[in-house]
Wavefront OBJ file of the C-alpha trace (Angstrom):
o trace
v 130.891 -27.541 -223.120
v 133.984 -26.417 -224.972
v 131.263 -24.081 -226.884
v 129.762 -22.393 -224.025
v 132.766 -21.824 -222.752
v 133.794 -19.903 -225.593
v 130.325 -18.218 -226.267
v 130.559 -17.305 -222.193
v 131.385 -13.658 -221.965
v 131.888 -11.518 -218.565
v 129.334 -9.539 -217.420
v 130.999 -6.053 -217.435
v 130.728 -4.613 -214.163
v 131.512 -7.811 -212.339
v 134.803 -8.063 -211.848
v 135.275 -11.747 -212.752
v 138.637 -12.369 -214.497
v 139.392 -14.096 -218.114
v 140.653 -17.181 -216.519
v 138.382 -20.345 -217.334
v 137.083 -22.167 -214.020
v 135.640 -25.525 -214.262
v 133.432 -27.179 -211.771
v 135.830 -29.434 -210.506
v 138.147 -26.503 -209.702
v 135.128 -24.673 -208.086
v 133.446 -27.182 -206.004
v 136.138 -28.911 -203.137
v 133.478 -30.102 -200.986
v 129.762 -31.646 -200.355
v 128.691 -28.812 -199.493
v 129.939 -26.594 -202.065
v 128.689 -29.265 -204.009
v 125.650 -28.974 -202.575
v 125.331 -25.618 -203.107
v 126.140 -25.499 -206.442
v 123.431 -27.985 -207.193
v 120.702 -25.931 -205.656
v 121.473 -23.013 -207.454
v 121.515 -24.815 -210.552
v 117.601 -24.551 -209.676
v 117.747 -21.642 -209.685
v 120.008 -19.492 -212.786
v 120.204 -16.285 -210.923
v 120.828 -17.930 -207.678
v 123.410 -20.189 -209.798
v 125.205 -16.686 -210.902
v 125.833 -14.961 -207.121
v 127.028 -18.111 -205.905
v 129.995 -18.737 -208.353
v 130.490 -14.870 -207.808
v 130.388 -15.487 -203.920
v 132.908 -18.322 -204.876
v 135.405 -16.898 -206.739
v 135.798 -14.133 -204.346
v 133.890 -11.155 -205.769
v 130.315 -9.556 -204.310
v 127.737 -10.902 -205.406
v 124.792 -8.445 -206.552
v 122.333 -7.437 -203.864
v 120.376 -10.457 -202.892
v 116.764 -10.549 -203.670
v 114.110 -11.400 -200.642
v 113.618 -15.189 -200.907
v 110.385 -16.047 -201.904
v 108.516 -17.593 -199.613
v 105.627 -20.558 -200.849
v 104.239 -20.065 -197.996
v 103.081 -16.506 -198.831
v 101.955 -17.885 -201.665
v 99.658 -20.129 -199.994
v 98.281 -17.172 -197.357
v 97.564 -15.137 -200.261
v 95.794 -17.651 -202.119
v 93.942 -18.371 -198.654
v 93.337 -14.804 -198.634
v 91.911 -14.233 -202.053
v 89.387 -17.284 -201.256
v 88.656 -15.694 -197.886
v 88.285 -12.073 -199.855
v 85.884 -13.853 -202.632
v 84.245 -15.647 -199.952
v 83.266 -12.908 -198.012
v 82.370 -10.505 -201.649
v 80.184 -13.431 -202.551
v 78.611 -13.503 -199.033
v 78.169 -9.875 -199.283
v 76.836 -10.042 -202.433
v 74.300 -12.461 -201.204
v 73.869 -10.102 -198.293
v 72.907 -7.313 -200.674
v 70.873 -9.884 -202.418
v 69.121 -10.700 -199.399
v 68.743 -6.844 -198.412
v 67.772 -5.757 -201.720
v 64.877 -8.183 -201.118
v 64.632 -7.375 -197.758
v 64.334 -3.626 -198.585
v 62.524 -4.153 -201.508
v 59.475 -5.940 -199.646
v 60.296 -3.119 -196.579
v 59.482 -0.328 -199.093
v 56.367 -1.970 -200.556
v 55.442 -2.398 -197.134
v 55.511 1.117 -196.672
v 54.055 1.685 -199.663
v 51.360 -0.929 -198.959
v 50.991 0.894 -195.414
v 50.965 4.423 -196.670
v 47.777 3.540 -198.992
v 45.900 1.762 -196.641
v 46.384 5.169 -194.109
v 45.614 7.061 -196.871
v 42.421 4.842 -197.687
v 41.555 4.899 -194.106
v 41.673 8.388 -193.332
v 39.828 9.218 -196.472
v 36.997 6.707 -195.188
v 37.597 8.298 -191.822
v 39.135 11.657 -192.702
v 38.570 14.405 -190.538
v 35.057 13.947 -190.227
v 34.933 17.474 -189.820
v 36.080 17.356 -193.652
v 33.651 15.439 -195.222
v 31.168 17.150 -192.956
v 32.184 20.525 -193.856
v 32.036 19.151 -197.807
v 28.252 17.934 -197.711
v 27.571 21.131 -195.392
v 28.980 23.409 -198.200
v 27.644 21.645 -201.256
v 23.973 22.777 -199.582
v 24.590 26.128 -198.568
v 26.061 26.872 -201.888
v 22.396 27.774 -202.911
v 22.157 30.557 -200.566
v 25.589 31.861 -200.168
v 28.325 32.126 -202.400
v 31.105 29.552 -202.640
v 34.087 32.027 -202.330
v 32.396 33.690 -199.286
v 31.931 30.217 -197.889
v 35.757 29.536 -198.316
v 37.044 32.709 -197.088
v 38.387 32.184 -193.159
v 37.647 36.423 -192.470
v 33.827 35.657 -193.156
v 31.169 34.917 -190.394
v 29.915 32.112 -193.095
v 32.955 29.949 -193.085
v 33.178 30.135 -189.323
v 29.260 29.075 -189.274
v 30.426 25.913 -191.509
v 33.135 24.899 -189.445
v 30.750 25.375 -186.391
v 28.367 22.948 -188.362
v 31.271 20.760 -189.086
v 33.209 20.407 -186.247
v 30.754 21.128 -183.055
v 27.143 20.667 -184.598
v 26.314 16.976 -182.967
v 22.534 17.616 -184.642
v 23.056 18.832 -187.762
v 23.309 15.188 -189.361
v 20.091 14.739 -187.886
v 18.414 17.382 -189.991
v 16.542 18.112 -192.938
v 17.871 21.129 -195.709
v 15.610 23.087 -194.673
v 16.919 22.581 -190.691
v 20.397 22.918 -191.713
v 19.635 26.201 -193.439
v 17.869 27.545 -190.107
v 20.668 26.664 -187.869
v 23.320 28.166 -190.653
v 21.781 31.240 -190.987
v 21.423 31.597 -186.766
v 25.241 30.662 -186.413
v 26.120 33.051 -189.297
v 23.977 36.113 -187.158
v 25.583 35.180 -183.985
v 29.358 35.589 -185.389
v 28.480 38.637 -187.667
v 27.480 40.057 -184.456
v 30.379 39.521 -182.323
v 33.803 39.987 -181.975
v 34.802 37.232 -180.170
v 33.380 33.886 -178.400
v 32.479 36.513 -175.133
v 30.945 39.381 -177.268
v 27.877 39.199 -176.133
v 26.730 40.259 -172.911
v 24.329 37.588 -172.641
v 25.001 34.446 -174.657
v 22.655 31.835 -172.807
v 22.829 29.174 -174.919
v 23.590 30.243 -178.157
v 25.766 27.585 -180.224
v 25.381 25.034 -177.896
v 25.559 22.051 -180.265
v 23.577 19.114 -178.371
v 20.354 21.490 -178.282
v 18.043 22.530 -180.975
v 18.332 26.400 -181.520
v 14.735 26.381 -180.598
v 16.284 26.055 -176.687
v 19.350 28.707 -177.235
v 17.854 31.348 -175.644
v 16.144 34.604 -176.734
v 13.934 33.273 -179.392
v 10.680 32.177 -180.051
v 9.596 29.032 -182.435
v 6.667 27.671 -184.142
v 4.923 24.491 -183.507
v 7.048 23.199 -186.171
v 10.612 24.238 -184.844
v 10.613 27.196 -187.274
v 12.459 30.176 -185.647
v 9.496 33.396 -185.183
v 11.334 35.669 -183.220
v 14.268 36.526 -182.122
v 15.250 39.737 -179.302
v 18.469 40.278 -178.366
v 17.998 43.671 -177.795
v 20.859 45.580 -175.750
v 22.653 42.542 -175.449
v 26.564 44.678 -176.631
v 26.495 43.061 -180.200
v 28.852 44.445 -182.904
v 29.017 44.126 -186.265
v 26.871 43.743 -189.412
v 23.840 41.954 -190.266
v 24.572 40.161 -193.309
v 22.138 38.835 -195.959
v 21.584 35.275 -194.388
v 19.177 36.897 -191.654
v 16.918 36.525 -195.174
v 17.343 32.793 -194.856
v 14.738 32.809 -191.046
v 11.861 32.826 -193.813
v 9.451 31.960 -190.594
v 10.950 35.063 -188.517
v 8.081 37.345 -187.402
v 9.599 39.565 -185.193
v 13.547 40.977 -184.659
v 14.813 43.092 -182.301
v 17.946 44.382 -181.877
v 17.721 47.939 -180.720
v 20.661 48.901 -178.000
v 23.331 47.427 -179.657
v 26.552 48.273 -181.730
v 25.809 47.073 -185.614
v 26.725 49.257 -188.143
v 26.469 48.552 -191.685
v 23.385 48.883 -193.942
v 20.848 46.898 -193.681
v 20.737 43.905 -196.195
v 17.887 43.598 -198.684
v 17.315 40.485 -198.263
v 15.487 41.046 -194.932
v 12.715 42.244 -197.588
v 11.928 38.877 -198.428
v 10.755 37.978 -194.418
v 7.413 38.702 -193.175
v 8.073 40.537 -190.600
v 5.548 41.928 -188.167
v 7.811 44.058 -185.953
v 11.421 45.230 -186.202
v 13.492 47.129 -184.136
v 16.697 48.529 -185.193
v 16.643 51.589 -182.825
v 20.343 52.804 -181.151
v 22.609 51.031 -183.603
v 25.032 52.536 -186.004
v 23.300 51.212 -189.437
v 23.614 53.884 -191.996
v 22.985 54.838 -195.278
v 19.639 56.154 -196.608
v 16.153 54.796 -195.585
v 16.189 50.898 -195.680
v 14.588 49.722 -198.797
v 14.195 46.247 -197.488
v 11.773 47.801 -194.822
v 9.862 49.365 -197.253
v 9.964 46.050 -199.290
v 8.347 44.362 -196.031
v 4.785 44.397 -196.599
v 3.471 42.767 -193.254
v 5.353 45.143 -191.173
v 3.303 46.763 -188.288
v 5.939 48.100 -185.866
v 9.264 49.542 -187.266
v 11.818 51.075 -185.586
v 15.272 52.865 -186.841
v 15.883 55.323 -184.688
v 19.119 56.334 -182.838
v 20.937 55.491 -186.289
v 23.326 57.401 -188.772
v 20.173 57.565 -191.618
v 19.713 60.149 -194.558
v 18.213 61.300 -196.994
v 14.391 61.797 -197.699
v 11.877 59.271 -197.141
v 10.611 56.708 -199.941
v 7.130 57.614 -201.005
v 6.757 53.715 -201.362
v 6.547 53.896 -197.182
v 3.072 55.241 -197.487
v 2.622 51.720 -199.222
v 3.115 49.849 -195.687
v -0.524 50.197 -194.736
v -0.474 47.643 -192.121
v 2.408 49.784 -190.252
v 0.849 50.781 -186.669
v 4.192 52.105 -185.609
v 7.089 53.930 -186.993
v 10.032 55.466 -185.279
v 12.151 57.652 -187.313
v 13.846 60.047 -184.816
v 17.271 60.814 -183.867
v 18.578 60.287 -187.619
v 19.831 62.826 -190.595
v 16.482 62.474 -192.599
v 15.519 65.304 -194.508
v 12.670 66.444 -196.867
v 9.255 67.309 -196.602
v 6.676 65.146 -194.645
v 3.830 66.141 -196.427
v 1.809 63.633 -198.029
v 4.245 60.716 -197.023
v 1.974 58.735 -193.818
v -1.402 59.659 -195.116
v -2.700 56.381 -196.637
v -1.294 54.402 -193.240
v -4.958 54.352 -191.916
v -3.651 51.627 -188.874
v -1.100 54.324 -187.694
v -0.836 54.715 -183.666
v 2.121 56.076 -183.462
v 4.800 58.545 -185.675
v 7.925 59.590 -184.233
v 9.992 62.008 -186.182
v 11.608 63.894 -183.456
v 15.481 64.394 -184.065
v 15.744 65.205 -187.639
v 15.868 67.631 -190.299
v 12.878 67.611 -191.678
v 11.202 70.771 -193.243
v 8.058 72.116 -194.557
v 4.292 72.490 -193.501
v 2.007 69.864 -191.054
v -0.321 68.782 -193.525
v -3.864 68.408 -192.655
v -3.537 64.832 -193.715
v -1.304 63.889 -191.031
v -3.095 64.787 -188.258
v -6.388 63.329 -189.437
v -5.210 60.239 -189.791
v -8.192 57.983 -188.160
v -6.152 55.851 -185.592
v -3.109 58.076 -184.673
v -2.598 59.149 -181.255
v 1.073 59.582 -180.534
v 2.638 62.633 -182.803
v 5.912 63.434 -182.210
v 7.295 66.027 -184.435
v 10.085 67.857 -182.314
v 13.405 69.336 -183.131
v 13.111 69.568 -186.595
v 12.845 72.097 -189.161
v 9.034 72.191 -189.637
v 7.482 75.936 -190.188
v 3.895 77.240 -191.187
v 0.664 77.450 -189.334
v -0.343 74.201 -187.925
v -3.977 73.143 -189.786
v -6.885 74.726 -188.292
v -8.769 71.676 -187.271
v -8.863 71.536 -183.396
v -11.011 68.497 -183.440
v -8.261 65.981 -184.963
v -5.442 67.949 -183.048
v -6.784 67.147 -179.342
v -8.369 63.404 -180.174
v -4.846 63.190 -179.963
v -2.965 61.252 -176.754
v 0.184 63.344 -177.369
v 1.417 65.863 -179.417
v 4.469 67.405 -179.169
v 6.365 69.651 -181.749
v 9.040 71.602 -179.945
v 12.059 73.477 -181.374
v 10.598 74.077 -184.838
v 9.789 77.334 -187.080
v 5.999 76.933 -186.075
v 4.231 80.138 -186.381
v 0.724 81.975 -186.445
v -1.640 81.165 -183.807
v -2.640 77.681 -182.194
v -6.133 76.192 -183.206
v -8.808 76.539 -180.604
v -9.600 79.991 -179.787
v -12.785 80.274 -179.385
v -14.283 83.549 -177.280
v -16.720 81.314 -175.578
v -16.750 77.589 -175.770
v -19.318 75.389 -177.676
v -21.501 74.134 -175.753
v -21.110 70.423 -176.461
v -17.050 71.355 -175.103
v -18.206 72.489 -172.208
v -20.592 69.994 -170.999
v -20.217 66.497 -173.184
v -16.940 66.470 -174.779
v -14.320 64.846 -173.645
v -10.431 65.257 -175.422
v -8.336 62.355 -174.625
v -5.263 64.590 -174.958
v -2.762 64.222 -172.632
v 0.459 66.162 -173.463
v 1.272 69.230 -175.542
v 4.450 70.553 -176.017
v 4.859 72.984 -178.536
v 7.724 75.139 -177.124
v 10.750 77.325 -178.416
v 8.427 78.161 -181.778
v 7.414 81.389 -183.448
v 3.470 80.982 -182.362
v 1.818 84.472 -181.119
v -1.671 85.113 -179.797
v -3.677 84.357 -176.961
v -3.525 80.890 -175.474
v -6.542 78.967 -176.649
v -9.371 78.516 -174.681
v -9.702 75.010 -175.809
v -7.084 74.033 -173.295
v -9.088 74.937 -170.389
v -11.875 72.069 -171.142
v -8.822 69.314 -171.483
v -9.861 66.852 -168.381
v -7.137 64.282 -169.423
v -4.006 66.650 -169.790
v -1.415 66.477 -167.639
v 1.497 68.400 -169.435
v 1.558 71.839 -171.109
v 4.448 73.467 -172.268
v 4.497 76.848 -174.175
v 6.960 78.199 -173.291
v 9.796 79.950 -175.659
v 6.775 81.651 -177.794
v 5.016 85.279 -178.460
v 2.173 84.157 -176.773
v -0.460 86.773 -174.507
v -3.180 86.746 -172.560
v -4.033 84.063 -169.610
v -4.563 80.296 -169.489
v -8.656 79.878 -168.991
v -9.110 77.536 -166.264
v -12.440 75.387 -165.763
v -13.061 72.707 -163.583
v -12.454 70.245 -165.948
v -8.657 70.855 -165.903
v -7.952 69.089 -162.806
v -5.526 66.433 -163.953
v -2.576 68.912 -165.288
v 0.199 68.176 -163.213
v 3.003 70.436 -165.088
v 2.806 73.729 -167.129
v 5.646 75.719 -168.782
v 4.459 79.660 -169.761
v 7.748 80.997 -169.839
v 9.436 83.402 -172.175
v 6.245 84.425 -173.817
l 1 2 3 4 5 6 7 8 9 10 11 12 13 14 15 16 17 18 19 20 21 22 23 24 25 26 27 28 29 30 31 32 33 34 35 36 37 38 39 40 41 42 43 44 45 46 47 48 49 50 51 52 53 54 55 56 57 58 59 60 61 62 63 64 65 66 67 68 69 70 71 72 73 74 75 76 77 78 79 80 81 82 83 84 85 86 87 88 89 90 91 92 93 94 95 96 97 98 99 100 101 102 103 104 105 106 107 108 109 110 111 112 113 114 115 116 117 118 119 120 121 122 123 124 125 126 127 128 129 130 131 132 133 134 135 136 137 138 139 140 141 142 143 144 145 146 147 148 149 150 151 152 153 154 155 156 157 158 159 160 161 162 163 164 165 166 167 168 169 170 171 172 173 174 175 176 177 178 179 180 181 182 183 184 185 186 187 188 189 190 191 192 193 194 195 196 197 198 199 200 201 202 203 204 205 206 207 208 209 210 211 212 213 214 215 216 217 218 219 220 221 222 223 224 225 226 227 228 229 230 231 232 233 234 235 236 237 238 239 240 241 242 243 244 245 246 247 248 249 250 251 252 253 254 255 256 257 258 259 260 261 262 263 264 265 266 267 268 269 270 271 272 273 274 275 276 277 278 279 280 281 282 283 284 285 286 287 288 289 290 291 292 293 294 295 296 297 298 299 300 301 302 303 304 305 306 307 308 309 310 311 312 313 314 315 316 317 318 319 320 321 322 323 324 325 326 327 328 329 330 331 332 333 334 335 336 337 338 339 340 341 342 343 344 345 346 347 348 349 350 351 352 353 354 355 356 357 358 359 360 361 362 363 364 365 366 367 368 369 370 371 372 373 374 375 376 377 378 379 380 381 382 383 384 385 386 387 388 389 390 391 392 393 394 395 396 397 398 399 400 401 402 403 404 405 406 407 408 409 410 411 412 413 414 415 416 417 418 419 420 421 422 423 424 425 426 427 428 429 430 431 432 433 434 435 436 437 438 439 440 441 442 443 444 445 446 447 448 449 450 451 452 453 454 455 456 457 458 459 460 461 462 463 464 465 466 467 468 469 470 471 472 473 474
C-alpha cells in the first residue's frame, strides 16, 4: 500500500489536493461503504466517486450500460439472421420457383411455336405448296411481289380457294391463270360491270360465269366482252392451253398483247375497242388455228407482218380504226377461207391489187378512209360477186369497172350479182357511171357521191331492191 501510495500521482486537471486520504478517512458509513465497494467493480466508476467524495466534480458521467440492451440486441441480431436466412431460403425457393416458371414458358413458347407451325396459318403452308407449283410458269419474284395480279391470285388460292386442295397441277394451273386474268383486269373487287360468279371459291370456275368448258372441265372460251375491264393481259392467259375462243372487245386494257397467247389454239379472238398498242401482235400471227381475229378500235402501228398471209385458216380479220400503215398489196392473197377484210380507219397506201379482190370466198371488203390511190383492177366479175364493197375517202381514180355500151347478154337475162352495197365516195373517179349497176337486183345502197363522175344512172327492171343512192357533188 505504502508503494502505491507513493507511485499515486494526481491527475492534472482534477483538482484533488497532495494530502493522502485513506479509506477509513473516506468511507464514514454503510453506504459510503457500499458505494465504494461497487465502484471498486468498476475502476472508472471507482475514480468519480472518490472525486464526488472529496468534494470536487467528477468528469461527465458516461450513460450506464444497460445488459439488458445487450440482450435485445443479441435478440435482434438472431431475429435479423433469422429472417436473412428465411429470406435466403425464400430466394432459394423463388429462384426455383422462377426457374421452373421460366422453363415453363420456355416449355410453353415451343410447344405454340410447334403447334402453329403444324397449324400455322394454313393460308401459309397453302400459299408455300401453291407457289412451289406455279414457280414453273411464273417467276418466283413476280410471285412474291404484293403490286402483281400473281401474288394476289396466290393468296386468293391460299386463303379463299376451298377447292384447290382438291385438284390436280394441271387444275390448279387453270384456276391460277383465271384468277390472275380477273385481277389484271380490274382495279378493284367491283371493277367489273358484271362479275357473276367469278372467284367464288366453293364452285368450279367451270360455273363462274361467262365461259365455256370441255367435257373434261378444261376452260374453251371465255367472253367478257364490254364488261368495263381495265388493265393488261399478262402472259398467264398462255397457261388456258384448252381456250378456243376469247373475247374481250369493249373494254379498257391497254398494254401489248403477250406472246404467250401464241402458244393457244385459238379459233376466234376479239380484241376490238381496247387500248392495246404497239405494232401488229406477233402472237396472233404466231396463232395458226385462228379463223376470226379482231383488233380494231386499238392504238396499233406500223405495217403488217407478211407472216399474216401465213394464217390460211383466218375467215375474218378486222384491222380498222388503228395507225397501220404500208402497202396492202400482196399481204391477204394466199387466205383462200377469207369472208371478210376490214381495213377501214387507217393509213394505208398504195394500189388494190387484183389479188385481193379475187380472193375465192371474200365477200365483205371494206377499204375506207385510208390512203389507197390508183385505178381499181378492171375485173367487174370478182368486184360485184362481192356482198359489200366499200372504199370511201381514198385517192381512187380513173374510171369504175363495168362500162359496157350495151350489156352482155348473159347480164341481162341470167346473171345474177349478189352485191349489195357500194360506196365508193369522196374519190378522184371520173367517167360515166357504169352500166353494170343497172342489172344489180340485190343492191340496196349506192353512194358516189364526192367524184367527177357524168352521165346518168341506167335503170332496168332488175334494180328494184335499191333503197338509198348518193350522186352528189359529181
Amino acid at each position: 500500500d505504502d508503494e502505491d501510495q507513493e507511485s499515486e500521482t494526481p491527475t492534472p486537471g482534477t483538482g484533488i489536493d497532495d494530502r493522502r486520504l485513506s479509506m477509513d478517512d473516506l468511507m464514514s458509513d454503510d453506504e459510503d461503504q457500499d458505494v465504494l465497494l461497487h465502484d471498486e467493480r468498476n475502476p472508472s466508476s471507482l475514480e468519480d466517486t472518490m472525486l464526488r467524495l472529496s468534494g470536487t466534480n467528477p468528469r461527465p458521467q458516461q450513460p450506464e450500460f444497460d445488459q439488458s440492451m445487450v440482450v435485445d440486441v443479441e435478440n435482434a441480431i438472431d431475429r435479423t439472421e433469422g429472417k436473412k436466412g428465411n429470406a435466403q431460403n425464400m430466394c432459394s425457393k423463388k429462384r426455383i420457383l422462377c426457374s421452373i416458371g421460366f422453363v415453363s414458358i420456355i416449355g410453353f413458347a415451343v410447344v405454340v411455336l410447334f403447334v402453329s407451325e403444324i397449324f400455322k396459318p394454313i393460308t401459309y403452308s397453302k400459299e408455300l405448296v401453291i407457289r412451289q407449283v406455279l414457280a414453273e410458269y411464273t417467276s418466283i419474284d413476280t410471285l412474291l411481289d404484293p403490286s402483281t395480279p400473281q401474288w394476289r391470285a396466290v393468296r386468293w388460292l391460299a386463303e379463299t380457294d376451298e377447292l384447290i386442295f382438291e385438284s390436280t397441277e394441271p387444275a390448279l394451273v387453270q384456276r391460277y391463270a383465271l384468277a390472275v386474268f380477273y385481277f389484271s383486269t380490274t382495279k378493284d373487287v367491283n371493277s367489273w360491270s358484271r362479275r357473276s360468279a367469278w372467284l367464288d371459291g366453293s364452285r368450279h370456275e367451270c360455273d363462274w360465269g361467262f365461259m365455256e368448258c370441255t367435257e373434261s372441265l378444261e376452260v374453251s372460251l371465255i367472253d367478257v366482252g364490254g364488261n368495263n375491264l381495265v388493265g393488261e393481259l399478262t402472259s398467264e392467259i398462255g397457261l388456258l392451253t384448252s381456250l378456243r375462243g376469247l373475247f374481250l372487245g369493249e373494254n379498257n386494257l391497254g398494254g401489248d398483247i403477250p406472246v404467250e397467247m401464241g402458244n393457244l389454239e385459238l379459233v376466234e379472238l376479239d380484241l376490238g375497242g381496247n387500248r392495246v398498242r404497239g405494232n401488229f401482235p406477233n402472237a396472233a400471227v404466231s396463232i395458226s388455228t385462228l379463223e376470226f381475229l379482231n383488233i380494231s378500235g386499238n392504238q396499233l402501228r406500223g405495217s403488217l407482218p407478211s407472216m399474216l398471209d401465213d394464217l390460211s385458216e383466218l375467215r375474218s380479220i378486222d384491222l380498222s380504226s388503228n395507225s397501220f400503215t404500208g402497202s396492202i398489196d400482196g399481204t391477204f392473197e394466199n387466205l383462200f377461207k377469207l369472208e371478210t377484210l376490214n381495213l377501214r380507219g387507217n393509213a394505208f397506201s398504195g394500189a388494190i391489187s387484183e389479188g385481193l379482190v379475187s380472193l375465192p370466198a371474200i365477200k365483205h371488203l371494206y377499204l375506207d378512209e385510208n390512203r389507197l390511190s390508183g385505178e381499181l383492177p378492171n375485173s367487174p366479175d370478182n368486184f360485184y360477186k362481192l356482198v359489200e364493197f366499200t372504199a370511201s375517202s381514198n385517192f381512187l381514180s380513173g374510171v369504175i369497172p363495168g362500162n359496157f355500151k350495151e350489156a352482155p347478154v348473159n347480164i341481162q337475162n341470167t346473171t345474177v350479182f349478189p352485191i349489195e352495197r357500194i360506196d365508193l365516195s369522196s374519190n378522184r373517179f371520173d367517167g360515166s357511171i357504169p352500166t353494170l349497176f343497172g342489172f344489180m337486183s340485190n343492191l340496196k345502197y349506192l353512194d358516189l357521191s364526192g367524184n367527177s363522175l357524168a352521165g346518168s344512172l341506167s335503170i332496168s327492171e332488175k334494180l328494184m331492191s335499191l333503197e338509198d343512192l348518193f350522186l352528189s357533188e359529181n
